[in-house]
C-alpha positions as protocol buffer text, in pm:
chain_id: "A"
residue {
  index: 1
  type: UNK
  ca { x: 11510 y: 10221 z: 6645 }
}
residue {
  index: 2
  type: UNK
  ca { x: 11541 y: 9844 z: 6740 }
}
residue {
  index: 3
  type: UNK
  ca { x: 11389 y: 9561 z: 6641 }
}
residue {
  index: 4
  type: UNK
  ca { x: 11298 y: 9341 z: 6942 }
}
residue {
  index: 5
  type: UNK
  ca { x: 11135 y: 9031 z: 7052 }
}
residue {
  index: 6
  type: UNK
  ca { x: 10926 y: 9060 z: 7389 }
}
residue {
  index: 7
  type: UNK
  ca { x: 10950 y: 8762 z: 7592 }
}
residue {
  index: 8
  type: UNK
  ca { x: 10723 y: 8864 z: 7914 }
}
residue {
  index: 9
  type: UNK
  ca { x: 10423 y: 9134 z: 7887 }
}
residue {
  index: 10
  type: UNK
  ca { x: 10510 y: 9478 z: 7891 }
}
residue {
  index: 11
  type: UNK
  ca { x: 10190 y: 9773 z: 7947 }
}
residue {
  index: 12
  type: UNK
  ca { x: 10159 y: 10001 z: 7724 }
}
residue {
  index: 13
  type: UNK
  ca { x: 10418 y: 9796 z: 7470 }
}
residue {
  index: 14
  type: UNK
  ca { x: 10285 y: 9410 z: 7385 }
}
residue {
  index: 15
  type: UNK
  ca { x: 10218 y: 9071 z: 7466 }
}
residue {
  index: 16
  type: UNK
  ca { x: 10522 y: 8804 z: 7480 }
}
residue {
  index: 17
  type: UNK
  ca { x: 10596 y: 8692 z: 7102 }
}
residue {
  index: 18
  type: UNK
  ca { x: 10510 y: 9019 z: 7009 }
}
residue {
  index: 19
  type: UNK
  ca { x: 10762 y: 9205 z: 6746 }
}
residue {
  index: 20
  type: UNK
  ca { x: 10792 y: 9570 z: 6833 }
}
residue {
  index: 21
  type: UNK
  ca { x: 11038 y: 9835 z: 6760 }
}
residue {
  index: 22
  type: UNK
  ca { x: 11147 y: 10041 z: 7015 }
}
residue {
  index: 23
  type: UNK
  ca { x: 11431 y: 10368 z: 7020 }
}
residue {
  index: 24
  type: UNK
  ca { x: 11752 y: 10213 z: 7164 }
}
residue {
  index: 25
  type: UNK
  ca { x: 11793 y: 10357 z: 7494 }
}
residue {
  index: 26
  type: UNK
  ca { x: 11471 y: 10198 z: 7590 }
}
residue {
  index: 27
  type: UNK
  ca { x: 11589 y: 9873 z: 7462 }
}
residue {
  index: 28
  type: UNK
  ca { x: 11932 y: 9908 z: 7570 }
}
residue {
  index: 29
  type: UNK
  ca { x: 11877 y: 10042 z: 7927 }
}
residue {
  index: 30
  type: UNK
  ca { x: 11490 y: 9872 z: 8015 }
}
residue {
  index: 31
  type: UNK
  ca { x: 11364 y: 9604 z: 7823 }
}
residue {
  index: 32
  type: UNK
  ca { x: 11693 y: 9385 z: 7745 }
}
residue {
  index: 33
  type: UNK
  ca { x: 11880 y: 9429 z: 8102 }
}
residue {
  index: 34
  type: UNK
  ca { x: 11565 y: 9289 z: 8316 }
}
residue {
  index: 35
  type: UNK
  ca { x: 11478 y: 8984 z: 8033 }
}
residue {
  index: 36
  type: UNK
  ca { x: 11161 y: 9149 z: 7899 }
}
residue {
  index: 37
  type: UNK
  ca { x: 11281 y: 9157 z: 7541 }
}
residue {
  index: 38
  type: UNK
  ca { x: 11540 y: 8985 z: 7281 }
}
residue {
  index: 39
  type: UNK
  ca { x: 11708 y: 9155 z: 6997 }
}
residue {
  index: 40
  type: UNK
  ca { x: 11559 y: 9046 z: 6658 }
}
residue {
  index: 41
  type: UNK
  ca { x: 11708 y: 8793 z: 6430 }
}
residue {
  index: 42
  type: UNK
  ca { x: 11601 y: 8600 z: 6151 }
}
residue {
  index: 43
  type: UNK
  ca { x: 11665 y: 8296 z: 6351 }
}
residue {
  index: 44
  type: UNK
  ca { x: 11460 y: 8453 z: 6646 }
}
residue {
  index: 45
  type: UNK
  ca { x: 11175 y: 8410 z: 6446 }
}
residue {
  index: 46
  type: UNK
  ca { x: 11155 y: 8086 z: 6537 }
}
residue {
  index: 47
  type: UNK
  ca { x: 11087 y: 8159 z: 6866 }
}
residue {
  index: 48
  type: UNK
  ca { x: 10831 y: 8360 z: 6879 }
}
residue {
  index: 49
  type: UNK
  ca { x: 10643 y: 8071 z: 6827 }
}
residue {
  index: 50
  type: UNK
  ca { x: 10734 y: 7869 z: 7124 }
}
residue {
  index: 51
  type: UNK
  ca { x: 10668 y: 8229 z: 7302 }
}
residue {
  index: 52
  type: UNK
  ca { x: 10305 y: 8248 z: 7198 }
}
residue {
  index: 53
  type: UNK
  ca { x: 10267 y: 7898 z: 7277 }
}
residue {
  index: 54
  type: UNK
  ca { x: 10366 y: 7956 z: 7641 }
}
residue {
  index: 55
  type: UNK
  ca { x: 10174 y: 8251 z: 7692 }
}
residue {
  index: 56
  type: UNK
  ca { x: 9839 y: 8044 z: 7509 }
}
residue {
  index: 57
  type: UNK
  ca { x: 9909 y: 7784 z: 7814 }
}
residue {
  index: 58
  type: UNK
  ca { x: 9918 y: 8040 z: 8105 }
}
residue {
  index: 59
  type: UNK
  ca { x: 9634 y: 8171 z: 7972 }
}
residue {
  index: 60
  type: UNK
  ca { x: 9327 y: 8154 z: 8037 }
}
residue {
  index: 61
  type: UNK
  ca { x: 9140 y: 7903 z: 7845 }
}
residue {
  index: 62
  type: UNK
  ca { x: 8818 y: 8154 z: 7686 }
}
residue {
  index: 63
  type: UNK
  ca { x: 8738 y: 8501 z: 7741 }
}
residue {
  index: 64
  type: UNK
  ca { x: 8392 y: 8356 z: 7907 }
}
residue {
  index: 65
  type: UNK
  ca { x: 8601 y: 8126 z: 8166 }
}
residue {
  index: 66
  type: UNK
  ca { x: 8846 y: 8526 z: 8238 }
}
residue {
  index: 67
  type: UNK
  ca { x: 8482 y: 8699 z: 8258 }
}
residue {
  index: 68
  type: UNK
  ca { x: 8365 y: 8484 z: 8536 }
}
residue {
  index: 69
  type: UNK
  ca { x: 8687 y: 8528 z: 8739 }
}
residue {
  index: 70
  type: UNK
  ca { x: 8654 y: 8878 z: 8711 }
}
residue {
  index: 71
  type: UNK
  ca { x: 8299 y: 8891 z: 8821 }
}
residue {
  index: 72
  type: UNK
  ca { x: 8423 y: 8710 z: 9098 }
}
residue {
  index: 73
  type: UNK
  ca { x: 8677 y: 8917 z: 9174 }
}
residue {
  index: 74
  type: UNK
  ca { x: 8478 y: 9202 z: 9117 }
}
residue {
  index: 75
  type: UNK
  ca { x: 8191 y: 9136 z: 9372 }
}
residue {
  index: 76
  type: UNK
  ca { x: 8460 y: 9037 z: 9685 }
}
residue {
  index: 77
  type: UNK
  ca { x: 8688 y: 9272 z: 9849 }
}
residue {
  index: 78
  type: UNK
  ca { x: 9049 y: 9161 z: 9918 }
}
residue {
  index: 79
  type: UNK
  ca { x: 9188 y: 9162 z: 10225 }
}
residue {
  index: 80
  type: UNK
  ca { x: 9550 y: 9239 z: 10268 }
}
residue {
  index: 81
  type: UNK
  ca { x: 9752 y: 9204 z: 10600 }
}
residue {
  index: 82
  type: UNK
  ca { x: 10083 y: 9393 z: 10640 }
}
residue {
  index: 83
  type: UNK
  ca { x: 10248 y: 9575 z: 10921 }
}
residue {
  index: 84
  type: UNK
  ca { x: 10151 y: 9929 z: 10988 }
}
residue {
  index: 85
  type: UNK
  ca { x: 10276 y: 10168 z: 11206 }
}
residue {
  index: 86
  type: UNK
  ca { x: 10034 y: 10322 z: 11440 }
}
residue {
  index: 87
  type: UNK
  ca { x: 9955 y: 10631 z: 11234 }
}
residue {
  index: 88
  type: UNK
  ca { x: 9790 y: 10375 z: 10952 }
}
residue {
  index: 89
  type: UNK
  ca { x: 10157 y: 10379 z: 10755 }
}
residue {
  index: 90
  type: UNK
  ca { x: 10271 y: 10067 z: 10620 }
}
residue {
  index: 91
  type: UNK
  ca { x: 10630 y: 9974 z: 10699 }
}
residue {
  index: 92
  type: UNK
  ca { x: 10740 y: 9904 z: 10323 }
}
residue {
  index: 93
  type: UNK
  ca { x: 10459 y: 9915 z: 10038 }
}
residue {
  index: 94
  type: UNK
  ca { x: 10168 y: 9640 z: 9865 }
}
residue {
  index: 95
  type: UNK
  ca { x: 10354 y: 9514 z: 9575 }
}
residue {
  index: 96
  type: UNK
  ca { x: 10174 y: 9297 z: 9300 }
}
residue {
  index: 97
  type: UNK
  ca { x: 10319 y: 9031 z: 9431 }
}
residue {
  index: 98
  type: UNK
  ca { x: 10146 y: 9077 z: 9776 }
}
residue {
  index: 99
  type: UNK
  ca { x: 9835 y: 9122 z: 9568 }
}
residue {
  index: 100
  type: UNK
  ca { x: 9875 y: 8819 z: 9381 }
}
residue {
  index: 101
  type: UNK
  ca { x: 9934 y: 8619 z: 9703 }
}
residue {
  index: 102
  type: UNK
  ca { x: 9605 y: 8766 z: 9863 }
}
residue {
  index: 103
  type: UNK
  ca { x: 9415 y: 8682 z: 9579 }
}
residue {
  index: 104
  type: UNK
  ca { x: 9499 y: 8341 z: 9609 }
}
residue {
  index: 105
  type: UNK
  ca { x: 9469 y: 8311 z: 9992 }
}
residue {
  index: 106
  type: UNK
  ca { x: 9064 y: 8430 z: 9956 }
}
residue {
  index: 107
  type: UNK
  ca { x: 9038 y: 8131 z: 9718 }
}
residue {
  index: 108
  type: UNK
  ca { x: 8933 y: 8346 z: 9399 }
}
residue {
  index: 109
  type: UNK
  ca { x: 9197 y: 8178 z: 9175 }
}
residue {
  index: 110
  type: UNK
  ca { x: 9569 y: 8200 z: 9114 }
}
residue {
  index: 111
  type: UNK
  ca { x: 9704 y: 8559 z: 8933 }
}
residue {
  index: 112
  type: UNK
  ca { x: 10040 y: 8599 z: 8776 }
}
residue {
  index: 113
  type: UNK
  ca { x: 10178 y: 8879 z: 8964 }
}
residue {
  index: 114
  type: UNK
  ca { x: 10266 y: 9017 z: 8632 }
}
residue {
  index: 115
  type: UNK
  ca { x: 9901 y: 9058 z: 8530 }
}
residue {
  index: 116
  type: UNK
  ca { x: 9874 y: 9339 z: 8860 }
}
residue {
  index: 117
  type: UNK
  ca { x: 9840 y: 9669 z: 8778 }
}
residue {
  index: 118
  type: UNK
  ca { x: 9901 y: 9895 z: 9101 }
}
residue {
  index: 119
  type: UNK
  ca { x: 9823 y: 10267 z: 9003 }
}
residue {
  index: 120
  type: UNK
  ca { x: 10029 y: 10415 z: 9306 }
}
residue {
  index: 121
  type: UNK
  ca { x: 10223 y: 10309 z: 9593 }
}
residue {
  index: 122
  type: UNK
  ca { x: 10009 y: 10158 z: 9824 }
}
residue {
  index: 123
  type: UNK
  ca { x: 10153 y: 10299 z: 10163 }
}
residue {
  index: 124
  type: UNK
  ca { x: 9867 y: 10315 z: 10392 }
}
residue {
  index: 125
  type: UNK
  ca { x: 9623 y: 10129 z: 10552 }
}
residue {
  index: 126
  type: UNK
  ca { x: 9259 y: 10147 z: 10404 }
}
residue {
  index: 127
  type: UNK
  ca { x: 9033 y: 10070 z: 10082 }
}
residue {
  index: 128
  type: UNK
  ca { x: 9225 y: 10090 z: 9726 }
}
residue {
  index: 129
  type: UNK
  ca { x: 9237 y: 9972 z: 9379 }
}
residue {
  index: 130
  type: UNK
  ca { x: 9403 y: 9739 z: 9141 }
}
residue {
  index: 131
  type: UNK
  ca { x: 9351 y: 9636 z: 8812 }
}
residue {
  index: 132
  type: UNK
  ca { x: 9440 y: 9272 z: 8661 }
}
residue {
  index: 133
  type: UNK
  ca { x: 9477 y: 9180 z: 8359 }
}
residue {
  index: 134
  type: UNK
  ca { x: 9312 y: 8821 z: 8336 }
}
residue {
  index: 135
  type: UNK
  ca { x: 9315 y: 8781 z: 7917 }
}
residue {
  index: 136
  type: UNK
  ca { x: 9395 y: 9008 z: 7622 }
}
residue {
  index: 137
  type: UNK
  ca { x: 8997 y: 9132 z: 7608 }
}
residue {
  index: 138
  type: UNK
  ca { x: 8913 y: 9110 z: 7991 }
}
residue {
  index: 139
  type: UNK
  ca { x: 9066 y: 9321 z: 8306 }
}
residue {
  index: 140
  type: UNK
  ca { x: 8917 y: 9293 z: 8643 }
}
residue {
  index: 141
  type: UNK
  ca { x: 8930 y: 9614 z: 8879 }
}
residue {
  index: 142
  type: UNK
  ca { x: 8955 y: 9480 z: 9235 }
}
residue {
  index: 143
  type: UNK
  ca { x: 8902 y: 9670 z: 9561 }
}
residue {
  index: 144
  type: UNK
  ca { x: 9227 y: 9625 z: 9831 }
}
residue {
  index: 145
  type: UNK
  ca { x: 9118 y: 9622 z: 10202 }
}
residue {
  index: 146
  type: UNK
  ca { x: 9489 y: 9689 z: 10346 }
}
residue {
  index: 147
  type: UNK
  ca { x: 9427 y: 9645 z: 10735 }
}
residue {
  index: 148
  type: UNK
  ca { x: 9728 y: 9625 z: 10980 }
}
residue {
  index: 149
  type: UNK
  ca { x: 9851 y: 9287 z: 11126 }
}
């Protein structure tokens, strides 16, 4: 097992600052290559601080100020424009990061890509779902309207 530090949110695992243990080749081979974890040191304790303290300030403020973004979220659809084929098939797939951006664009506040939660690849046009995470208490499930541009 290792000992790690997270340094970005991870589902299913923790929060950044978080001290988890983990078996090795999920350390070794997924968290540590793409940046989402440091190994643990003594010294690395120190960090976790200034970890926590970022992810305080990209948060949001109170659980009351995530709840009413998520009611608005929750009562508007989301329109997404990508390019389809005829058939209705995208060329490519939604990413959160396309999500994220649309979010934005219908003016119902700015989302860290990172807090999407896409349960499938999106790869056709039509109604679907995400879920964002907005605070540690409060998610928001969204409905996608991916038309064709």
């Amino acid at each position: 097992m290792a000992k790690l530090i997270l340094t970005h949110e991870v589902s299913g695992l923790g929060a950044a600052g978080d001290i988890v243990e983990v078996k090795n080749g999920y350390a070794r081979n997924f968290l540590l290559p793409r940046g989402f974890a440091l190994t643990w040191t003594k010294g690395g304790e120190k960090q976790v601080e200034t970890i926590k303290a970022a992810r305080v300030a990209h948060a949001h403020a109170t659980v009351e100020a995530a709840q009413e973004q998520a009611a608005a979220l929750q009562a508007n659809a989301v329109v997404l424009k990508v390019k389809a084929g005829a058939s209705g098939r995208l060329f490519g797939t939604v990413k959160a990061a396309d999500v994220a951006d649309a979010v934005a664009a219908a003016g119902l506040g700015t989302i860290d890509k990172r807090k999407v939660e896409l349960p499938a690849h999106i790869k056709s046009v039509g109604k679907h779902t995400a879920t964002l995470r907005l605070h540690e208490d409060v998610s928001a499930t969204i409905t996608l309207n991916v038309v064709a541009s």
